[in-house]
Backbone as JSON, one array per atom type, in Angstrom:
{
  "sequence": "XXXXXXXXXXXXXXXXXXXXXXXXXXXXXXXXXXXXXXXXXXXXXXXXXXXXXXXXXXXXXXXXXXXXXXXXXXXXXXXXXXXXXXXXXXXXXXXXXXXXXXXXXXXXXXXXXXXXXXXXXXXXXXXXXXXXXXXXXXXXXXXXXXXXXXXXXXXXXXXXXXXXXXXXXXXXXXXXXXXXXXXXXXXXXXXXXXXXXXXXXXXXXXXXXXXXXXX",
  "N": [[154.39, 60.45, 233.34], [156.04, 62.23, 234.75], [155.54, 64.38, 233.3], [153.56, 66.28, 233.7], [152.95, 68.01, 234.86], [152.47, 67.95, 238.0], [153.38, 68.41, 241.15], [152.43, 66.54, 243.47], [152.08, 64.18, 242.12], [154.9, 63.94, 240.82], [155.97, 63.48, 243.18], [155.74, 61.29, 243.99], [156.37, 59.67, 242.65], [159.13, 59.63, 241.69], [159.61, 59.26, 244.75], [159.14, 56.33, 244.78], [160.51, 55.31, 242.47], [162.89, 55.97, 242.48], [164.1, 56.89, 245.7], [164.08, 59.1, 246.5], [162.38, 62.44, 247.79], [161.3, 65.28, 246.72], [161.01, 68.58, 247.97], [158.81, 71.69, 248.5], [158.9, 75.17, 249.0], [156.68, 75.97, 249.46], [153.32, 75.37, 250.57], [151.6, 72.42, 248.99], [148.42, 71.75, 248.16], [146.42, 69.08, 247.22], [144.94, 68.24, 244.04], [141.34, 67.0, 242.65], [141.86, 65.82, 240.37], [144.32, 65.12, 240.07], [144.12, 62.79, 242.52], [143.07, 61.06, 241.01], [144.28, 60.5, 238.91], [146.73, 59.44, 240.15], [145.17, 57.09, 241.38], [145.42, 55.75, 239.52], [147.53, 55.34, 238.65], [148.92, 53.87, 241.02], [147.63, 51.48, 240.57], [148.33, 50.43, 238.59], [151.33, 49.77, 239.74], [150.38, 48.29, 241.76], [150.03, 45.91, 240.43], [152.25, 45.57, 239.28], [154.01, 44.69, 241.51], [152.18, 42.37, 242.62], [152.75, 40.58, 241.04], [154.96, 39.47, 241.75], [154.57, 38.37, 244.08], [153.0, 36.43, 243.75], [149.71, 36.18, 243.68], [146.79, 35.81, 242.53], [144.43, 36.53, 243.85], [143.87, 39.14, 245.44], [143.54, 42.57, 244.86], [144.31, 46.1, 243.71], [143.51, 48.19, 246.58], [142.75, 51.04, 245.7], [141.54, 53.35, 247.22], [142.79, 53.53, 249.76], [145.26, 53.53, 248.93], [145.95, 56.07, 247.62], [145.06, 57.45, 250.3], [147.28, 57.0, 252.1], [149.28, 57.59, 250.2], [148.82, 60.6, 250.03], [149.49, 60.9, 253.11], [151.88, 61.05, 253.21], [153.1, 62.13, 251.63], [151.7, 64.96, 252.64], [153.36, 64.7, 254.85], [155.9, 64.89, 254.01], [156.34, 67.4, 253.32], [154.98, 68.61, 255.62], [157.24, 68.15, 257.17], [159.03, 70.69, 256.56], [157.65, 72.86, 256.28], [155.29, 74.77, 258.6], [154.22, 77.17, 258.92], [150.98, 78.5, 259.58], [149.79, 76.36, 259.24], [149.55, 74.4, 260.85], [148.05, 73.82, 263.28], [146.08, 72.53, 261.69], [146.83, 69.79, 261.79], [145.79, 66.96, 261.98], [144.02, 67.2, 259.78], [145.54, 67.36, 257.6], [146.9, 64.54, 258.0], [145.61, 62.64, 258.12], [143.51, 59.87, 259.84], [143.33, 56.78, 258.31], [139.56, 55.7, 256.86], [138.98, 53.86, 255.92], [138.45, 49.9, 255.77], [140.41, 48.13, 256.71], [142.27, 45.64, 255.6], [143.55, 43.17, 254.19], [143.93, 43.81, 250.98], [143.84, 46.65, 251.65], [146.18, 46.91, 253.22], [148.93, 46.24, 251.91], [148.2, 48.08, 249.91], [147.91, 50.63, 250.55], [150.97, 50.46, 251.57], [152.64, 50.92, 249.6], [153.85, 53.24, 249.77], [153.55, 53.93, 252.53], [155.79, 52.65, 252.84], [157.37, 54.49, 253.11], [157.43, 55.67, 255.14], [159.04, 55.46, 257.78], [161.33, 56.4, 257.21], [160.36, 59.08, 257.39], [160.15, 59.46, 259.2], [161.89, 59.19, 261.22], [163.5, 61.5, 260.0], [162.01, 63.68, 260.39], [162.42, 63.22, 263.61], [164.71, 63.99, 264.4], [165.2, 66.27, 263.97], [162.81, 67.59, 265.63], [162.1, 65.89, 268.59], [159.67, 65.64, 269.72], [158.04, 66.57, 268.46], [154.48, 66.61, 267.17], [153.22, 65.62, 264.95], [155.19, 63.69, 264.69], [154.19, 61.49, 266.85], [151.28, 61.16, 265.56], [152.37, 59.99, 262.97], [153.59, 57.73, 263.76], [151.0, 56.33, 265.05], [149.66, 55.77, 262.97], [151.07, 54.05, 261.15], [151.5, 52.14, 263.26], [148.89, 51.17, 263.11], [149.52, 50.49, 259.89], [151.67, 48.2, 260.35], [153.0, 46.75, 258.92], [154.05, 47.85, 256.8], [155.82, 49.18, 258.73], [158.07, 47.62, 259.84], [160.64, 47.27, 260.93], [160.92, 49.57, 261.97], [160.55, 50.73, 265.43], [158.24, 50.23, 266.53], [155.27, 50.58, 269.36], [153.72, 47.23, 269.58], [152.34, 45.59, 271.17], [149.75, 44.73, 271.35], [149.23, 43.49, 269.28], [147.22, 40.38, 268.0], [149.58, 37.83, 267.06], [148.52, 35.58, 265.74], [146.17, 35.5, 264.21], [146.58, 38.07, 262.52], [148.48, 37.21, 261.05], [147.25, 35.12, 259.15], [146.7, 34.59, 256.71], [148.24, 33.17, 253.59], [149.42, 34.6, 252.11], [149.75, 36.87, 252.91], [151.73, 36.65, 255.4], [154.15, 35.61, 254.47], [155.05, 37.79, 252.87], [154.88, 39.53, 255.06], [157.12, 38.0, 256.98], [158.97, 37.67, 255.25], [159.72, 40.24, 254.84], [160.53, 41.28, 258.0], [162.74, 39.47, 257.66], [164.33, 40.91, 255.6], [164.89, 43.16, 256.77], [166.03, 43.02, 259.13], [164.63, 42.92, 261.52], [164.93, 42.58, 264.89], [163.11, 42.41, 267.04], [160.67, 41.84, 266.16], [161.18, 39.26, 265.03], [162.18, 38.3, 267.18], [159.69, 37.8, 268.79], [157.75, 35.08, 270.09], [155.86, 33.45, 268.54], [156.52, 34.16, 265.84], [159.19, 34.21, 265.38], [159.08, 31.21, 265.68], [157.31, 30.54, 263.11], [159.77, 31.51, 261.51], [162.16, 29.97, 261.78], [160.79, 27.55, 261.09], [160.14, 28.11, 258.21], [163.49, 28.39, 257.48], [164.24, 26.15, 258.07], [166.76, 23.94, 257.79], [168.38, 25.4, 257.04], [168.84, 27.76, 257.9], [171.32, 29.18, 259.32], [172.11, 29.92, 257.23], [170.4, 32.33, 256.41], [169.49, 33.7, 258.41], [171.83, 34.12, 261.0], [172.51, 34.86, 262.79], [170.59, 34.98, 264.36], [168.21, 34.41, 267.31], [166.83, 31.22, 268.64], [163.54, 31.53, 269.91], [161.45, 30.25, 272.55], [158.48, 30.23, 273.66], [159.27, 29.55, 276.92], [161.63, 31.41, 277.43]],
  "CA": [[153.95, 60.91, 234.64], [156.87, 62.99, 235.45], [155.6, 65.33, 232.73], [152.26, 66.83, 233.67], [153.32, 69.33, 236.36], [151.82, 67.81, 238.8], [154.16, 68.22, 242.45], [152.49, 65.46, 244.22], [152.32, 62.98, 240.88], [156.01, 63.66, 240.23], [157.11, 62.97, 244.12], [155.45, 59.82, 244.51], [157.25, 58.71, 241.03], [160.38, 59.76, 242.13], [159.88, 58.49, 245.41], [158.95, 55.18, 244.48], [161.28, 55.03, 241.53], [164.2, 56.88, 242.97], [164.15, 56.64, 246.83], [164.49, 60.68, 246.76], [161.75, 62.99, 247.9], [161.37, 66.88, 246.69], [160.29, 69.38, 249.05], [158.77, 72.38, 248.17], [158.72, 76.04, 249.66], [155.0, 76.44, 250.05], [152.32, 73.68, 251.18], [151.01, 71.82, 247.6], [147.6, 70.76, 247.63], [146.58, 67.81, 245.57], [143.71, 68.32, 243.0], [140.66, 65.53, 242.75], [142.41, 65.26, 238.78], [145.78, 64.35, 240.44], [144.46, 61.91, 242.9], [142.25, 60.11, 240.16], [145.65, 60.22, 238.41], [147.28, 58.46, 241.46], [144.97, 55.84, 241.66], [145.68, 55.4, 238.35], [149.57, 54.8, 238.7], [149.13, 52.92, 242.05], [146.62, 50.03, 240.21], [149.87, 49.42, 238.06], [152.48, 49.57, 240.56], [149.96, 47.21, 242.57], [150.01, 44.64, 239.75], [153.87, 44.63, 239.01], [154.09, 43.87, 242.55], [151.42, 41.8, 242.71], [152.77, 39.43, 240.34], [155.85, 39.16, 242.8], [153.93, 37.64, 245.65], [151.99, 34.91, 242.87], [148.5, 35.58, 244.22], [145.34, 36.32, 242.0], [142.94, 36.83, 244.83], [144.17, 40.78, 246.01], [143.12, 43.73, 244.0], [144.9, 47.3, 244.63], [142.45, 49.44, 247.14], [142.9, 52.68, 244.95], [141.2, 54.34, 248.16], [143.87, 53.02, 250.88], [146.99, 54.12, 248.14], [145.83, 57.12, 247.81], [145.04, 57.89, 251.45], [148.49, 56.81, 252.29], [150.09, 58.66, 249.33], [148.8, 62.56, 250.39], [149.85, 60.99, 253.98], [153.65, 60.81, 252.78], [153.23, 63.43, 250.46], [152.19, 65.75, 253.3], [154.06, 64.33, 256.06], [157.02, 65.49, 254.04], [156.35, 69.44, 253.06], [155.2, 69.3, 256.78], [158.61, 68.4, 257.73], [159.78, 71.8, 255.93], [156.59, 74.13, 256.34], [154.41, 74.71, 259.12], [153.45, 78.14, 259.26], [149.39, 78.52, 259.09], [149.06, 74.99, 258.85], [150.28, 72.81, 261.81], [147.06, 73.64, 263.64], [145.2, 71.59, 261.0], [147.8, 68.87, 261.3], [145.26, 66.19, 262.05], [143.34, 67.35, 258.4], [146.56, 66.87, 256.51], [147.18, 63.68, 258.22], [144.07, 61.64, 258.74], [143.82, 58.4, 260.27], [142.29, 55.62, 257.59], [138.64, 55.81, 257.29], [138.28, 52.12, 255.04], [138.35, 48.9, 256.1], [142.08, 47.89, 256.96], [141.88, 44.36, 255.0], [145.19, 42.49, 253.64], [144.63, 44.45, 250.0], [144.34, 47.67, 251.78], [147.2, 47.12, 254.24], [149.4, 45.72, 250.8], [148.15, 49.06, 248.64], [148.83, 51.53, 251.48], [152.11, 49.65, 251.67], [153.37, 51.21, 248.2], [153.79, 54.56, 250.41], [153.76, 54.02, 254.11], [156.62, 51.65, 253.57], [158.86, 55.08, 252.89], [157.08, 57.03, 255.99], [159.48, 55.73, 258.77], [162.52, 57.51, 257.25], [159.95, 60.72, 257.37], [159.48, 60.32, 260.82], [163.25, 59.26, 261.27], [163.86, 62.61, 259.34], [161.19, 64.68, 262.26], [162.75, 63.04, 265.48], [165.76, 64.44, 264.51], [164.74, 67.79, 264.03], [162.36, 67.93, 267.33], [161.3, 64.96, 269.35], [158.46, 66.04, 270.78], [157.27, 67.09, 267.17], [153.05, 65.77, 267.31], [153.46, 65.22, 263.65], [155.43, 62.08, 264.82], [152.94, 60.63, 267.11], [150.47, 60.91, 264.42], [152.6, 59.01, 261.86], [153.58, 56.71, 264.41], [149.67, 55.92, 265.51], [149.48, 55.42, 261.79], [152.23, 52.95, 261.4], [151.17, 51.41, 264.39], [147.9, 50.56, 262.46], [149.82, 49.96, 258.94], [152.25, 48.48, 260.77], [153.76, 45.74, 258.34], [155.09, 49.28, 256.37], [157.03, 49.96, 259.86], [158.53, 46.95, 259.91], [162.27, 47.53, 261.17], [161.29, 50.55, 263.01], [160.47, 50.6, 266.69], [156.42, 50.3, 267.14], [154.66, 49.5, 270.04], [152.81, 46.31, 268.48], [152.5, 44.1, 272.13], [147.88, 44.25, 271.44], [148.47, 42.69, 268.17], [146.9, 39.23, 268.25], [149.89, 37.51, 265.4], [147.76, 34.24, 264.78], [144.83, 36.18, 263.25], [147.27, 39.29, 261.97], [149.14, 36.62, 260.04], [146.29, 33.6, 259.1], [146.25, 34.73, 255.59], [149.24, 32.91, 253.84], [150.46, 35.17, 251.0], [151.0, 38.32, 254.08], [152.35, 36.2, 256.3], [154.64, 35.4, 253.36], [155.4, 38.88, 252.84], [155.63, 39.73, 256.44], [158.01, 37.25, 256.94], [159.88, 38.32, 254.3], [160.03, 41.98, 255.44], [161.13, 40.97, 258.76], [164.49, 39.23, 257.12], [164.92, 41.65, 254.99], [164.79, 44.27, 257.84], [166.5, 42.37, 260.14], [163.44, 43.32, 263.03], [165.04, 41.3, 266.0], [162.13, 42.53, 267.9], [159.61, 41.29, 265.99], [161.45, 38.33, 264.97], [161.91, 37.12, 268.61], [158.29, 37.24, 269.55], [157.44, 33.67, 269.72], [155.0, 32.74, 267.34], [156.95, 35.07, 264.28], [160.09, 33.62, 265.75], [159.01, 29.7, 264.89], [157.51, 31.09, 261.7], [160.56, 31.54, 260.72], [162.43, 29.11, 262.19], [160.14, 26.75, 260.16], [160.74, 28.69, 256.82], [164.64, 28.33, 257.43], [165.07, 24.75, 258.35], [168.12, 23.43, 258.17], [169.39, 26.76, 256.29], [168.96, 29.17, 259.16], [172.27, 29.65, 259.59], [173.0, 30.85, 255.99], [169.35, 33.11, 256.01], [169.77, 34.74, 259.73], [172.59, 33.13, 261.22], [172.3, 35.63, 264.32], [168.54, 35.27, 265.28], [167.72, 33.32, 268.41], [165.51, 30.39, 268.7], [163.11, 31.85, 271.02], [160.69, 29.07, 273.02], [157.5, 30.31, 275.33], [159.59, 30.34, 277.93], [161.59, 32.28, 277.06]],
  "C": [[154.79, 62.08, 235.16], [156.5, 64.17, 234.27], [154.19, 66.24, 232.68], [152.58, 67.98, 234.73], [152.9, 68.91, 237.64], [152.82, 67.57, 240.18], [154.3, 66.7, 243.15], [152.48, 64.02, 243.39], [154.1, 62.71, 241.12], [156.8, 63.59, 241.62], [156.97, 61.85, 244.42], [156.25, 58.94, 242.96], [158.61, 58.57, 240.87], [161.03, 59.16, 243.16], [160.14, 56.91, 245.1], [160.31, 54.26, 242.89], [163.15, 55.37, 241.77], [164.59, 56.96, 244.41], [164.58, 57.9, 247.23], [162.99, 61.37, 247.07], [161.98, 64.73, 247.27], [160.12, 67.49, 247.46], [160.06, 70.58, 248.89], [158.29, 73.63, 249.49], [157.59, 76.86, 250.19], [154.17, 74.69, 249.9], [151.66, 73.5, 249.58], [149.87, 71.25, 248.19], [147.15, 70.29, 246.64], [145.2, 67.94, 245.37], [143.33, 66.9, 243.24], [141.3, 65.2, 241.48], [143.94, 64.05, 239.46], [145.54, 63.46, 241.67], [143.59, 61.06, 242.22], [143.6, 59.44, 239.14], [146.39, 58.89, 239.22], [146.74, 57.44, 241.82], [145.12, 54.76, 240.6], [147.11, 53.89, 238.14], [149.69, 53.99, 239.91], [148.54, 51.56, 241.37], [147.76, 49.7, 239.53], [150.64, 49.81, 239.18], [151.89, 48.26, 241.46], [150.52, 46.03, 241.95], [151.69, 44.29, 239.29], [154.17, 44.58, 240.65], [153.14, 42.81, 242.78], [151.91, 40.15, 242.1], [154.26, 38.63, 241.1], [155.67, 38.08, 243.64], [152.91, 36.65, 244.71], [150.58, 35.09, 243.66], [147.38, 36.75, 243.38], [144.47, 36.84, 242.49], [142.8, 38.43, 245.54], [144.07, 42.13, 244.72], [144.05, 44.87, 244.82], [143.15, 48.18, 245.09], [142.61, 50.9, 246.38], [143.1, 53.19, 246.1], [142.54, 54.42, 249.0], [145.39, 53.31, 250.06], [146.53, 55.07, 248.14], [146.34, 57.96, 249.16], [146.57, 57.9, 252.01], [149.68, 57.68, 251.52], [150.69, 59.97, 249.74], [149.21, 62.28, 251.65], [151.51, 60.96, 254.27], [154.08, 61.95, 252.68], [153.27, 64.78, 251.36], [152.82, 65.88, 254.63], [155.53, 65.14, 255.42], [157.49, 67.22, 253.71], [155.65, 69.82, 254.65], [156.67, 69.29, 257.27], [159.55, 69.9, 257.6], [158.59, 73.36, 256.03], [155.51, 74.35, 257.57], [154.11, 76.29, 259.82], [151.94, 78.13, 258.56], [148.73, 77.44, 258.81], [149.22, 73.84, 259.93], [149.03, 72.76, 262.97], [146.15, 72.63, 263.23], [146.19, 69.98, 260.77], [147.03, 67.08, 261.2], [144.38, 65.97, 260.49], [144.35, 66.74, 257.56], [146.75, 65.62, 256.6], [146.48, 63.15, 258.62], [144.54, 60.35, 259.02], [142.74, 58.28, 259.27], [141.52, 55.8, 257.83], [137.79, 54.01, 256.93], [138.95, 51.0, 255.73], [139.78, 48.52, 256.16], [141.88, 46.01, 256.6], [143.66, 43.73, 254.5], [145.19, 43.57, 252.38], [144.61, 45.93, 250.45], [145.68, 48.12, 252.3], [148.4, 47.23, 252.68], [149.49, 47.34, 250.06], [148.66, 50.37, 249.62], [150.21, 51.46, 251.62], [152.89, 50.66, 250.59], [153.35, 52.41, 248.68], [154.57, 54.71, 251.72], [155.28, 53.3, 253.96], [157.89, 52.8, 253.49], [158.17, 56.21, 254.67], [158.16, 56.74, 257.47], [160.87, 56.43, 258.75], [161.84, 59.28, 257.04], [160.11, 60.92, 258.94], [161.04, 60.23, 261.72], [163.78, 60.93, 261.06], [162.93, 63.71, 260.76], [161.75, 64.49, 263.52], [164.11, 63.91, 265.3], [166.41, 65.87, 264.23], [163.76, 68.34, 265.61], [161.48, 66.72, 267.43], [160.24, 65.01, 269.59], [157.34, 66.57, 269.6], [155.5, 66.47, 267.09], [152.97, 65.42, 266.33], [154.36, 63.32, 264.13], [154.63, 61.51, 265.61], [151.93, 60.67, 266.11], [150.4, 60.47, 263.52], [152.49, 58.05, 262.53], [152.23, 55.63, 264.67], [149.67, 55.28, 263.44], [150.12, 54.15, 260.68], [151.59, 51.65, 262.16], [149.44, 50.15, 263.91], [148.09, 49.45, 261.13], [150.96, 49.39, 259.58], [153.58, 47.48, 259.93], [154.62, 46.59, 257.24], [156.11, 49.66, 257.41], [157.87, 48.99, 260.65], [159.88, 47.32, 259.91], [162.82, 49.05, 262.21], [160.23, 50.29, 264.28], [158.79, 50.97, 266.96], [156.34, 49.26, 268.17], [153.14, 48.4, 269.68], [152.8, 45.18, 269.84], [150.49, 43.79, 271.96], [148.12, 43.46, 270.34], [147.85, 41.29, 268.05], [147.69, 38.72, 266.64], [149.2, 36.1, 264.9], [147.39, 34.81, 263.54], [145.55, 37.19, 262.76], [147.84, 38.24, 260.86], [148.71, 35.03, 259.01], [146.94, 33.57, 257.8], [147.84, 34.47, 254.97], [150.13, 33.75, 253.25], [151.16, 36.53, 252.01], [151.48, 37.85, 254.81], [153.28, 35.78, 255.38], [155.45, 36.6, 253.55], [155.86, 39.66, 253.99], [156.89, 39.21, 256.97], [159.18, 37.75, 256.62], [160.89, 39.79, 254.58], [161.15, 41.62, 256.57], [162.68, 40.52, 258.71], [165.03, 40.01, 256.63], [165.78, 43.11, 255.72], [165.5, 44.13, 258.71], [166.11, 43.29, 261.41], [164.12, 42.09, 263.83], [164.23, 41.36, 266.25], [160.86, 41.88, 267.94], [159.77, 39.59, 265.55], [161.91, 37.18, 266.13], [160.69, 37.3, 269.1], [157.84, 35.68, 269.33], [156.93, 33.02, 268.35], [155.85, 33.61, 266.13], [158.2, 34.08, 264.28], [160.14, 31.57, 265.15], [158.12, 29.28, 263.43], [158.73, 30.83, 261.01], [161.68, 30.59, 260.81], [162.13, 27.85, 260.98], [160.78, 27.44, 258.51], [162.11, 28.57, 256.19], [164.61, 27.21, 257.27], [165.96, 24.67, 258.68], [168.67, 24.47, 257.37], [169.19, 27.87, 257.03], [169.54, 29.81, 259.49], [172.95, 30.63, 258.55], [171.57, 31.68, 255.61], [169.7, 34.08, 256.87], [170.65, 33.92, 260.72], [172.33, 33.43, 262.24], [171.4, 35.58, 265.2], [168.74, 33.94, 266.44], [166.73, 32.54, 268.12], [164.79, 30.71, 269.63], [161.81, 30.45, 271.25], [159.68, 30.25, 274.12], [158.36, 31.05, 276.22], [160.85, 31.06, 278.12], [161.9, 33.79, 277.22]]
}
């Protein structure tokens, strides 16, 4: 993969393999070859994660990795280029058009989950940048990728966000890993996990509060 020339092939391979991005001095767009490619290399990356989380029943969305991909991909050569192009910033950066389902949220995931150190990387160049509200809103949707950074998530309804057991699993998971107080003291996530700990709570998150209702 890293040997076809392909810019946006060989940053998502790097990213994902390397936790490095390259940023180039003019805007790259991505050929229909190189994102047929990409859905290619996401259907395996799905399945060696897939086999992580033990569950047969989730397929990778190609569409929803993709979409997420070129939204990384050009979230980060906007960070570095925006002459003749920041007008169209809504084109480069589309909001989702498919069904936001557990395997899309999951396959988007293998992307979005690197976009809050892009937008980390924008606030700290200019606040006020619209490129970050537009990841953010995007986040805000994928939002189990923006787990550890600061979304407003008070509409979500978490019964029905978390019914399904293998993402509530994975959510979970995130959350510890992340150490999200925020989202880990909302009640119902909060005795989630609570439950999950038991009597080993102290040696998982020793720090977290028991939050109750009231609260």
């Amino acid at each position: 993969m890293t040997e076809n020339g392909s810019p946006f092939l060989e940053t998502l391979f790097l990213l994902r393999k390397n936790e490095c991005i390259t940023l180039f001095s003019s805007f790259q767009e991505i050929s229909p070859k190189e994102e047929r490619e990409a859905e290619d290399y996401f259907e395996t990356e799905f399945e060696a994660e897939r086999l992580e989380f033990l569950s047969d029943q989730l397929i990778c969305n190609t569409k929803a990795a993709v979409w997420a991909a070129k939204v990384l991909y050009h979230s980060a050569q906007l960070y570095l280029i925006r002459e003749n192009i920041a007008k169209d910033m809504d084109i480069w950066v589309p909001e989702f058009k498919g069904t936001r389902d557990i395997s899309s949220i999951l396959s988007a995931d293998l992307s979005l989950r690197f976009l809050p150190q892009i937008i980390t990387a924008l606030n700290s160049v200019d606040p006020e940048d619209q490129l970050i509200r537009l990841l953010e809103t995007i986040l805000t949707e994928f939002h189990y990728s923006g787990v550890g950074y600061d979304l407003d998530l008070k509409d979500v309804n978490w019964e029905k966000e978390l019914k399904d057991n293998t993402y509530r699993k994975l959510y979970l998971e995130r959350i510890v890993e992340k150490r999200d107080y925020k989202l880990a003291e909302i009640p119902f996530i909060n005795q989630l996990l609570t439950a999950e700990f038991g009597m080993y709570k102290d040696a998982f998150w020793r720090e977290l509060k028991i939050i109750t209702e009231e609260n």
